[in-house]
Legacy VTK file of the C-alpha trace (Angstrom):
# vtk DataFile Version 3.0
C-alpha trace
ASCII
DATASET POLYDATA
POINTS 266 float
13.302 -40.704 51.199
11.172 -37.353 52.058
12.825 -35.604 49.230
11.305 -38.958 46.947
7.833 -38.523 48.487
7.909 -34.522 47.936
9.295 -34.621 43.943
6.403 -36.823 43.244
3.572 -34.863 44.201
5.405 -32.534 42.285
5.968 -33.857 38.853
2.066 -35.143 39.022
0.848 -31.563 39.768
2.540 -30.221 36.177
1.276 -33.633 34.430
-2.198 -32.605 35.310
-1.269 -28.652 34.654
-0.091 -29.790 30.769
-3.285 -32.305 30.658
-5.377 -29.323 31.545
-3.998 -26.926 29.362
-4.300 -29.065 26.690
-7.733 -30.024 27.270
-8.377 -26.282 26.891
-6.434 -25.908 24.091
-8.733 -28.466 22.719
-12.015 -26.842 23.472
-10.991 -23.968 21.945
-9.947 -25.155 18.372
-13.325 -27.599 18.489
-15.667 -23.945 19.043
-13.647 -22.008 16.588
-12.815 -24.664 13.769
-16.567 -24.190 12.802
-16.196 -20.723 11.777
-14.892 -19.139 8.508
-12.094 -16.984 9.351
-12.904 -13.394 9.692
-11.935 -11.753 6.305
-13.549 -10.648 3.546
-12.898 -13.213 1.036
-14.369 -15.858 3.379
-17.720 -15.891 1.736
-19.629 -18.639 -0.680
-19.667 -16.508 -4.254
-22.399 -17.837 -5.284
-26.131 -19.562 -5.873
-28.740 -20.902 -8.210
-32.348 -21.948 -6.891
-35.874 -23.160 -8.048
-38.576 -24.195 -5.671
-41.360 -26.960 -7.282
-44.704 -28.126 -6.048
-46.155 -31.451 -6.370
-49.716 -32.587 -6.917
-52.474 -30.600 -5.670
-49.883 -27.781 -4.814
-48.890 -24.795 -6.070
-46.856 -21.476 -4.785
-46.058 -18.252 -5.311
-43.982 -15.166 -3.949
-47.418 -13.223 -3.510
-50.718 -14.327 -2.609
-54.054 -15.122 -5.042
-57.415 -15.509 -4.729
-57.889 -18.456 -7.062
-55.314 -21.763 -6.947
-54.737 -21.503 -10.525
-53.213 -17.957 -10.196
-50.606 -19.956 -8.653
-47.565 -21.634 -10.406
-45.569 -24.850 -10.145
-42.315 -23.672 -10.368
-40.186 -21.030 -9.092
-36.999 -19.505 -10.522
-33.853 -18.425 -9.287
-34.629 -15.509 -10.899
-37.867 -14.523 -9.924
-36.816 -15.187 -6.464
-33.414 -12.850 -7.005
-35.618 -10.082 -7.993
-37.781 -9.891 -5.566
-35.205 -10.414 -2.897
-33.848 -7.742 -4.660
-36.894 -5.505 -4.225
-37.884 -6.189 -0.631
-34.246 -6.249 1.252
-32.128 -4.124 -1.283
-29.373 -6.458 -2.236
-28.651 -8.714 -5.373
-28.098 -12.235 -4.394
-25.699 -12.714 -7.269
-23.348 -10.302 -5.609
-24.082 -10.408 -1.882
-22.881 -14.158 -0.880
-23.657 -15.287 2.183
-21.775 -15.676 5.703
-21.971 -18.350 8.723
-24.053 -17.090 10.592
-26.193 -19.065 13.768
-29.342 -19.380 15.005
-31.348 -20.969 17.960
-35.003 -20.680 16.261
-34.296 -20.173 12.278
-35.511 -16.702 12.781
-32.950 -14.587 14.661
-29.668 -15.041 13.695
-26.407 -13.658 14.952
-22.383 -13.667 13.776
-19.944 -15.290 15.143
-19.265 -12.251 18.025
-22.473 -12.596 18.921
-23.432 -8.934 17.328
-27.164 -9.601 15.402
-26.759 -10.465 11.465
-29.630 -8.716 9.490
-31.457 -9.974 6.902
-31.024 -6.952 5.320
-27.479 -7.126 4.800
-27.359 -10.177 3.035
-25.597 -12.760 4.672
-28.538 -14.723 4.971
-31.912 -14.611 2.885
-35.034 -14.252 4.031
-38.498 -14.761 1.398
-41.680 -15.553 1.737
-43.567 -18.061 -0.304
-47.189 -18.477 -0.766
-48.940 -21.612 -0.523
-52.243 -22.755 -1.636
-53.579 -26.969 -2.030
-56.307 -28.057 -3.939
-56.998 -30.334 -0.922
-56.007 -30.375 2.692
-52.998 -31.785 3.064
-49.865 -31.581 5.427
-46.647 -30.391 3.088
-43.563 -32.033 3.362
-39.912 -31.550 1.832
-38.825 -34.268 -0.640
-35.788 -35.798 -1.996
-37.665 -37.692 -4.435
-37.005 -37.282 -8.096
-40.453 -37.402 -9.918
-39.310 -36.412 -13.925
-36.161 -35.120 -15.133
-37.637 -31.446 -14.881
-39.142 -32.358 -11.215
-36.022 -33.469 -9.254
-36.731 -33.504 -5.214
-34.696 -31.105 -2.663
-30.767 -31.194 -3.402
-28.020 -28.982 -2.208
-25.206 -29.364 -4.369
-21.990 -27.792 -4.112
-18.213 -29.284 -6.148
-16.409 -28.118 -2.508
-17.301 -31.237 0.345
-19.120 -30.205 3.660
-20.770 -27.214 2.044
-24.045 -28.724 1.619
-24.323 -30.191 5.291
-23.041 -26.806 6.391
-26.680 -25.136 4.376
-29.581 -24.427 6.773
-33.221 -23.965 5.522
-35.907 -22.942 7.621
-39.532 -22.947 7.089
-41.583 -20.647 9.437
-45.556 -20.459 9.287
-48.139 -19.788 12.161
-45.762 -19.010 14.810
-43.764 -22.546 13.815
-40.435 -23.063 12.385
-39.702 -26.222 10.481
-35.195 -25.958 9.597
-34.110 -28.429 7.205
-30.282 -29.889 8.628
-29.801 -31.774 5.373
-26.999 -33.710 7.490
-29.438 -35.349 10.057
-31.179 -37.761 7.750
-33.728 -39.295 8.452
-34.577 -37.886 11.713
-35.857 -34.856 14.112
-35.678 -33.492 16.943
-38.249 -30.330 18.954
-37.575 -27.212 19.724
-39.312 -24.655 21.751
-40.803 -22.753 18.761
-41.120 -26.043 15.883
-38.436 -28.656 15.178
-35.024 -29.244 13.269
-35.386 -32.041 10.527
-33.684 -34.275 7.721
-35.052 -36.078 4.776
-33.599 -39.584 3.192
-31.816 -40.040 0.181
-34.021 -39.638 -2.739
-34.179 -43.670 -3.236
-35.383 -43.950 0.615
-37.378 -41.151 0.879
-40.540 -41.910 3.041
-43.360 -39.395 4.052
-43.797 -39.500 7.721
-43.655 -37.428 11.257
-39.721 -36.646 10.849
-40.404 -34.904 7.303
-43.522 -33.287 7.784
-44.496 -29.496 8.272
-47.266 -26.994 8.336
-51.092 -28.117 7.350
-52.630 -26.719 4.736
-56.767 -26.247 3.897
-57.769 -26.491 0.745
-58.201 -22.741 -0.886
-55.854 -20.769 1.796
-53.261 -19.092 1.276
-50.463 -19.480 3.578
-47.360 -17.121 3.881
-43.916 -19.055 4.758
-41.036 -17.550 5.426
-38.191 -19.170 3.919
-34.619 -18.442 5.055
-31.547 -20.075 4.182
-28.230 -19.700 5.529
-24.354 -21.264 6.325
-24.919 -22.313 9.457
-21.475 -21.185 11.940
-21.454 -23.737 14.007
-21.437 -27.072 11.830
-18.546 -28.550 11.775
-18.375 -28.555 8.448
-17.703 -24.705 7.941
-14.602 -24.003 7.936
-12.497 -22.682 5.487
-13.106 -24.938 3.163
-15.655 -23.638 1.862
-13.947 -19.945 0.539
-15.463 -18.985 -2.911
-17.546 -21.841 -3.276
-19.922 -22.051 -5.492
-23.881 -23.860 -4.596
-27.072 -24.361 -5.742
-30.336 -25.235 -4.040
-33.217 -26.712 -5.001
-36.694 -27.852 -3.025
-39.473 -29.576 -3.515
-42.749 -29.497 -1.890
-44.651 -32.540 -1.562
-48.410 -32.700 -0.054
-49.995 -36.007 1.989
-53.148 -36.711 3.658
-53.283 -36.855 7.539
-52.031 -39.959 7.608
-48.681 -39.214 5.080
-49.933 -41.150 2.177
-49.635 -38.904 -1.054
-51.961 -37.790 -3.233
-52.619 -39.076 -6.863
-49.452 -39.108 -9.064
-51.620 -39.210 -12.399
-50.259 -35.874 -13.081
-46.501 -36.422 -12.051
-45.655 -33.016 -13.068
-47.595 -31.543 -10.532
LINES 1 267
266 0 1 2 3 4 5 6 7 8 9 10 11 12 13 14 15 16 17 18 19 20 21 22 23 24 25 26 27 28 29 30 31 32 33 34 35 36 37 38 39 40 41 42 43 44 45 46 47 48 49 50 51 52 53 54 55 56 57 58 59 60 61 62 63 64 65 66 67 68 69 70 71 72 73 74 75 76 77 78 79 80 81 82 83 84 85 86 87 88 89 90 91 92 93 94 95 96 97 98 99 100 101 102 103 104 105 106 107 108 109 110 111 112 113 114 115 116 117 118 119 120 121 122 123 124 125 126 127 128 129 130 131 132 133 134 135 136 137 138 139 140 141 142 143 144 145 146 147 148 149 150 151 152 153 154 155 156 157 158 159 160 161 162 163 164 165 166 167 168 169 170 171 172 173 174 175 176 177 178 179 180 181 182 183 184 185 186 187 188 189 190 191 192 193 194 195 196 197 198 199 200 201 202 203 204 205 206 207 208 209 210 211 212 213 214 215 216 217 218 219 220 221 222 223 224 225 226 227 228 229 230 231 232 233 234 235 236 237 238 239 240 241 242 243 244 245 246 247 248 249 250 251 252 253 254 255 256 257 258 259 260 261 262 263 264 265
């Protein structure tokens, strides 16, 4: 009977030891599944972008005196060459890595070592802003012509585009677009992370909306846009893929309600 009573005790102490070590074995692939692997052919090849403005809104990579110096649309191109100029790489052949970030501004690799903006694996721009009216600016999925299509990330290989960070930082504030949390937000201590709806739901409101603009200023935002590390959805999966990214601006009164679409061309 005491040799019953001591094998018991026993066989439940390497239950729990196995339970345990599986637990950890566990937390370990559910940090590190996130993560490309680290090699040099675990980068996304490539990118096309153009940034549009809606009504009463225009931008520009540098700053004007006069709203009309301004345009309406953006290029991939014009925004390859002057990332180009200012941090010394070509987009077209310096794809980008996960990298993460607490505040869309600092970012760092998956060792913790700091990731430069200089290097590449994420970009870092500034675009100018200037309204015709104040207004608060927004990000839209909404489709407004054929030409004018609202903010997509598109990508043939699934997870890449939930994996895509974009932050917006302006007056000591950083708005960063998760476009995997929908129609929601949440704070943090220097701005907030946000989603937008589907282009058939989209609503302007408190979740979607950003930095205020008056009417004749010019405002420098700095955009930056990387693969976020620590999604879930980069992994491997995305080796070599292949993206594009495009955003619209939208501008609203105080209250969110937008501003005359006579001109739906912006």
């Amino acid at each position: 009977m005491k040799r019953e009573k001591t094998k018991k005790p026993l066989r439940q102490r390497m239950l729990l030891s196995f339970l345990l070590l599986a637990l950890a074995l566990v937390s370990v692939t559910a940090v590190t599944v996130a993560w490309f692997s680290i090699a040099d052919n675990t980068r996304v090849r490539s990118i096309s972008m153009n940034v549009t403005s809606g009504v009463a809104l225009r931008i520009d990579l540098d700053a004007h005196d006069d709203f009309m110096e301004y345009v309406k649309v953006l290029t991939f191109g014009q925004i390859a060459q002057r990332i180009r100029q200012e941090k010394g790489f070509d987009m077209t052949e310096t794809p980008l890595e996960p990298v993460t970030t607490s505040d869309g501004i600092s970012f760092t690799f998956r060792d913790g070592s700091p990731a430069d903006s200089q290097s590449g694996v994420y970009l870092e721009f500034t675009l100018h802003f200037m309204a015709q009216e104040d207004m608060v600016v927004h990000l839209t999925s909404s489709d407004f012509s054929e030409e004018m299509k609202g903010t997509r990330i598109n990508s043939e290989t699934a997870g890449l585009d939930v994996a895509m960070r974009i932050s917006f930082t302006y007056d000591g504030t950083t708005y960063i677009f998760d476009p995997g949390m929908g129609d929601f937000s949440k704070e943090i201590s220097n701005g907030k992370i946000f989603g937008i709806p589907s282009a058939g739901n989209m609503v302007y409101n408190d979740v979607n909306a950003m930095f205020s603009l008056q009417s004749g200023v010019d405002a420098p935002v700095v955009v930056r846009i990387w693969l976020e590390g620590e999604d879930e959805a980069c992994t491997n999966a995305l080796k070599g893929s292949d993206y594009s990214i495009r955003l619209r601006f939208e501008g609203t009164t105080e209250d969110h309600q937008r501003f005359s679409t006579a001109d739906r061309h912006g």
